[in-house]
C-alpha positions, -999 to +999 in steps of 0.1 A: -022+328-663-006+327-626+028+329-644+020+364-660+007+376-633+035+370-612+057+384-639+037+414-648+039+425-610+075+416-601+067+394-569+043+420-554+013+398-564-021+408-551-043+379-540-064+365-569-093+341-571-093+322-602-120+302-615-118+267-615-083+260-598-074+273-564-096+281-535-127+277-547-148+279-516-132+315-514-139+324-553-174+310-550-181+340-522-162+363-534-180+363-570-212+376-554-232+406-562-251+420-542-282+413-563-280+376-562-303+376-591-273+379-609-247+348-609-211+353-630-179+336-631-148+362-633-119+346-649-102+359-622-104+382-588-081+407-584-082+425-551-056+452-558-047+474-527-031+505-548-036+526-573-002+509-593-017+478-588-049+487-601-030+503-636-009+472-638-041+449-635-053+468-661-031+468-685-024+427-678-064+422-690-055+442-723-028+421-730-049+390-722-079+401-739-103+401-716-130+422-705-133+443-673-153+450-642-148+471-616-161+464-579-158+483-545-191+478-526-210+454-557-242+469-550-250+476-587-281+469-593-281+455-626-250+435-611-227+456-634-196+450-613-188+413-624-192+395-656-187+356-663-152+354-682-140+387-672-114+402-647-127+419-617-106+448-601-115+442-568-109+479-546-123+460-514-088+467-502-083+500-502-093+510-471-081+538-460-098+572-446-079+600-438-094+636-422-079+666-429-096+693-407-076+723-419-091+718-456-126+701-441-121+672-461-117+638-463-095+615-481-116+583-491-101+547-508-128+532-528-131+501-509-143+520-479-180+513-471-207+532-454-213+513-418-171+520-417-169+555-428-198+566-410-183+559-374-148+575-386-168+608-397-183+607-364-158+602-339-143+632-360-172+654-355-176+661-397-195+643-419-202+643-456-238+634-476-237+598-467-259+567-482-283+551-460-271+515-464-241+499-447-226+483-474-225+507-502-192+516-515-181+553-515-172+554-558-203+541-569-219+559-547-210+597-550-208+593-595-240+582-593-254+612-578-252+602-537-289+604-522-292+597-485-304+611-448-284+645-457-301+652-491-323+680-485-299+699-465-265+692-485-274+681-515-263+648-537-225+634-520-212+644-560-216+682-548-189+677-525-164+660-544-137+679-549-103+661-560-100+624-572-070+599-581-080+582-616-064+556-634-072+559-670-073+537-702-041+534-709-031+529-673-017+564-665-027+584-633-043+615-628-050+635-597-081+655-606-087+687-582-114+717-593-089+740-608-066+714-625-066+712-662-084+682-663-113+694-640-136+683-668-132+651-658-142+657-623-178+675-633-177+642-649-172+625-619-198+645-604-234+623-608-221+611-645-219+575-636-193+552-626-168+533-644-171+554-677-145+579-675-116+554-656-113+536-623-111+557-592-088+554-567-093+576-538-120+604-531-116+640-518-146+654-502-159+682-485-172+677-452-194+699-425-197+702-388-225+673-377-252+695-354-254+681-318-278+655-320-298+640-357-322+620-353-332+590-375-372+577-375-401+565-393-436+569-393-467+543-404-497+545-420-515+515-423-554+531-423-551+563-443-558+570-478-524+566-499-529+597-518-534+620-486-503+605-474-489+614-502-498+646-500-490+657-465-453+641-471-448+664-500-458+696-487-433+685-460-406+689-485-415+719-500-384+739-510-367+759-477-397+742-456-385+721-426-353+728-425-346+702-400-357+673-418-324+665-431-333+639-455-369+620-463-381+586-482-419+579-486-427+539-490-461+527-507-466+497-503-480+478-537-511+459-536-536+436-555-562+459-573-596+459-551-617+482-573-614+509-545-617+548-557-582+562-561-590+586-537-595+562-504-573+535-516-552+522-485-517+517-488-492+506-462-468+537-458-434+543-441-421+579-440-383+576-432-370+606-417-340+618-406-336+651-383-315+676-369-320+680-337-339+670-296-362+645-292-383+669-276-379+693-310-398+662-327-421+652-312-433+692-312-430+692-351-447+660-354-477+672-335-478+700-361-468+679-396-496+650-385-522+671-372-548+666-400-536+627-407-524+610-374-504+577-380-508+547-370-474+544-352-441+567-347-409+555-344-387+575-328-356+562-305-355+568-267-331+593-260-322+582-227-312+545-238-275+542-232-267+512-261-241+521-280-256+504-306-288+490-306-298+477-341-282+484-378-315+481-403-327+481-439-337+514-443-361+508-467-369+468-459-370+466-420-377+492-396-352+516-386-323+522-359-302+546-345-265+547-329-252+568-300-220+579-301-198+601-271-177+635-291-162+654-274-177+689-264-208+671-268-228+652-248-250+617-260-242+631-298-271+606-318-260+603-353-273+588-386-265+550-386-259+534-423-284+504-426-276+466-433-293+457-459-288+421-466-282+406-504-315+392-520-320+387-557-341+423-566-349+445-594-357+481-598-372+507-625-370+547-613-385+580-627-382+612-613-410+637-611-410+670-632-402+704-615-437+713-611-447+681-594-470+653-596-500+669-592-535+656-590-534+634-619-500+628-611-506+613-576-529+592-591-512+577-617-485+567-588-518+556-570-530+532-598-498+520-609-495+501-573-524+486-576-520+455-597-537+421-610-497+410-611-495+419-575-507+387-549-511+391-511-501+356-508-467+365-529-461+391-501-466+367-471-444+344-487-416+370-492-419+390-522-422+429-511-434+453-545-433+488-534-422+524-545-399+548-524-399+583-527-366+597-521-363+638-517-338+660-537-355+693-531-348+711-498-329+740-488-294+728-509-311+727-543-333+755-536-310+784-527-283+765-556-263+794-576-243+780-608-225+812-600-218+799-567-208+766-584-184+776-612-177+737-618-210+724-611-218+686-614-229+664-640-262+654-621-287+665-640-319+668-612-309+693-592-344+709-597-364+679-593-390+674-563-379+632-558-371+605-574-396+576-576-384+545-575-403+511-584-391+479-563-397+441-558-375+422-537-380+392-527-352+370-492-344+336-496-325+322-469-314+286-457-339+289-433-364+296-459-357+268-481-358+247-450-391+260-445-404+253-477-406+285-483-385+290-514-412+272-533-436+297-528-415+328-535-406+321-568-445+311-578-445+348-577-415+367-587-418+365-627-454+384-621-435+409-598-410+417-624-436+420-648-453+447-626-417+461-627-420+462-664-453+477-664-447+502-646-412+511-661-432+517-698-463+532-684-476+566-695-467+585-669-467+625-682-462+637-648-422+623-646-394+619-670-357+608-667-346+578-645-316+579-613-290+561-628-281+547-588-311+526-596-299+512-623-326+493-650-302+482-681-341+483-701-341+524-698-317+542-725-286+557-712-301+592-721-328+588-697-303+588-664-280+621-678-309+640-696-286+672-708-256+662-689-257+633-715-234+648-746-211+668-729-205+634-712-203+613-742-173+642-750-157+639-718-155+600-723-140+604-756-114+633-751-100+624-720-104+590-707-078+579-730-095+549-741-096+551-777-111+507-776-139+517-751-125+491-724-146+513-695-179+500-707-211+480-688-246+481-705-248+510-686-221+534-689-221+564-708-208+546-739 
């Protein structure tokens, strides 16, 4: 195999990890998903670092016959990006980021992730809707749909795309802009899932002045009813309500079922926030929003500490962090830091809630399905978190959104959903774990952890259809994530991806 690739690429070889011969300390970390529930063996590596490159990788697999997977960030869920006896098109390389102020956009390579973009958009004064963890890659990311801290006031990061490089099935290139004749690929682009429609090259997306200062903090519950919890943190996201709450998550914390009424169950719960604006502006809407329910702790960063950079966190996992950062024309600008969340073997099942909203029977079906026999207190202490996150679409973007306004529009199909609601177990096992003994006890209680997964994927649940296809659950049908985006997509695929033998295709891509 080294032979043909050294002819097919004429000396200009990229690196490539094989298995089984060469450096395998190097192929063993580089085959790593970010789920490490997931272990493959790639036949080979490839970490291209252009968009040639990439065409003549693929077109090298064809002739070889095997199967391909594409990776920039690898935080697929369902570990999607790798496959034992496949080739991996590695992007990791392709680094680049360039601004272009006069157009407000930026140019984006697909191996670019979050905790590097972010600081780039920053020291430029611009950003664009942004993920919440570190290591996300930007492609995945943005077809997917793109929630993070800018949701509610930007929408989904696939709103803003607006021109991509794309190397399709037979290896050619397109450059896909709004008005170009193949813009139907690009609404395809749009929230319609990666991988599908071709491998992505480079991004082109819309950015927007950052305000002076954003704010990112979270707020704990630990003695409050669940379901009053619940309810304050959704009349905080009530359409054009709060303007400046950027971007929300709601955690609930799952627990062993204690016979308590629905009504005064206690829950652990972590409102993420992110906000535009002062300290001082804060704290005054907090004394408002938490009047009738006062938490048990606020966490909210000191605006006179003068670390550059005090912590980079789990947003969802560990508590939270924020990063300082000197623009000029401003002074002490705070910005939203990407987390680092750290790879553990996970799994996660998502709905999303109807356009009227949950409800009162709604809230306590969400209730009752975190409350479990399959749930143990001891699991949790030995390092096996269940939860849910609610993650907010609606805000002021979705609510004053026009399709007149939009004449391409996007293939995400929830603009006029409340939030997604997204069912996770996790569970860490490091070195220092196993050294502990500790390993042991974890997996005494993951296979009863998934199977809360499972329950609670297939539960009747009336208040909530669809699933977020970023939270990807290979058991759900592919309908589910693109609802009535789902044929037009099906057509794209076939009419212009140019891959007439289905080559772009996971478990979970659109065909």
């Amino acid at each position: 195999m080294e032979n043909l690739w050294a002819a097919a690429f004429k000396g200009n070889v990229p690196e490539i990890l094989m298995d089984c011969c060469g450096n395998q300390e190097a192929y063993n970390e580089k085959r790593q998903v970010f789920n490490r529930r997931f272990q493959f063996r790639p036949a080979a590596i490839v970490f291209c670092e252009s968009t040639e490159q990439v065409s003549e990788v693929l077109l090298l697999a064809e002739k070889l016959g095997y199967e391909i997977r594409v990776r920039s960030g690898g935080h697929d869920h369902e570990g999607e990006s790798c496959a034992t006896d496949s080739i991996v098109i590695d992007l990791s390389k392709m680094k680049k980021i360039v601004v272009d102020h006069e157009l407000s956009v930026v140019r984006i390579q697909p191996g670019v992730i979050f905790k590097e973009l972010v600081p780039v958009l920053n020291d430029n004064n611009i950003g664009i809707p942004h993920g919440t963890c570190g290591t996300v890659g930007i492609p995945g990311f943005t077809m997917g749909g793109g929630w993070g801290p800018w949701t509610r006031q930007k929408g989904m990061c696939c709103e803003g795309l607006v021109g991509a490089t794309i190397v399709l099935g037979d290896g050619s290139i397109k450059q896909l802009t709004e008005n170009g004749e193949d813009n139907q690929l690009l609404w395809a682009l749009r929230g319609g899932g990666g991988m599908s429609y071709g491998i992505v090259t480079e991004l082109l997306i819309k950015t927007f002045p950052l305000p002076p200062n954003t704010i990112k903090f979270n707020v704990v519950w630990t003695g409050s009813p669940a379901i009053k919890v619940l309810e304050l943190w959704e009349e905080l996201i009530e359409p054009d309500q709060n303007y400046n709450l950027l971007g929300t998550n709601l955690k609930i914390m799952a627990k062993p079922y204690d016979g308590q009424p629905l009504e005064t169950s206690i829950h652990e719960c972590v409102f993420y926030g992110y906000y535009a604006g002062t300290n001082e502006e804060l704290w005054a809407e907090m004394d408002h929003w938490f009047a009738g329910l006062p938490p048990t702790t606020i966490n909210i960063p000191d605006e006179d500490d003068k670390d550059d950079l005090l912590d980079f966190s789990a947003w969802d996992r560990i508590s939270t962090a924020i990063r300082k950062h000197n623009l000029e024309g401003f002074n002490n600008v705070m910005f939203i830091p990407p987390d680092l969340d750290e790879p553990a073997p996970h799994k996660i099942s998502s709905r999303l809630v109807k356009e009227e909203g949950l409800g009162d029977e709604g809230r306590k079906n969400l209730i009752r399905s975190l409350e479990s026999p399959l749930i143990h207190e001891e699991g949790n202490e030995a390092g096996v978190h269940c939860y849910v996150t609610l993650g907010a679409i609606t805000g002021h973007y979705y609510a004053n959104y026009k399709p007149e306004d939009h004449p391409l529009g996007s293939a995400f199909p929830y603009k006029k959903r409340p939030y997604t609601v997204q069912y996770q177990v996790w569970w860490n096992t490091t070195p220092e774990d196993t050294e502990l003994g500790v390993e042991h006890d974890v997996y005494r209680y993951t296979n009863e952890a998934l199977d809360w997964i499972d329950t609670c994927r297939n539960a009747d649940f009336p208040q909530t259809e669809g699933s977020f296809i970023s939270f990807k659950d290979s058991s759900i049908p592919t309908r589910n994530y693109f609802m009535e985006s789902y044929e037009q997509l099906k057509n794209i695929k076939i009419s212009y991806s140019k891959d007439p033998k289905n080559r772009f295709r996971t478990r979970k891509t659109i065909i």
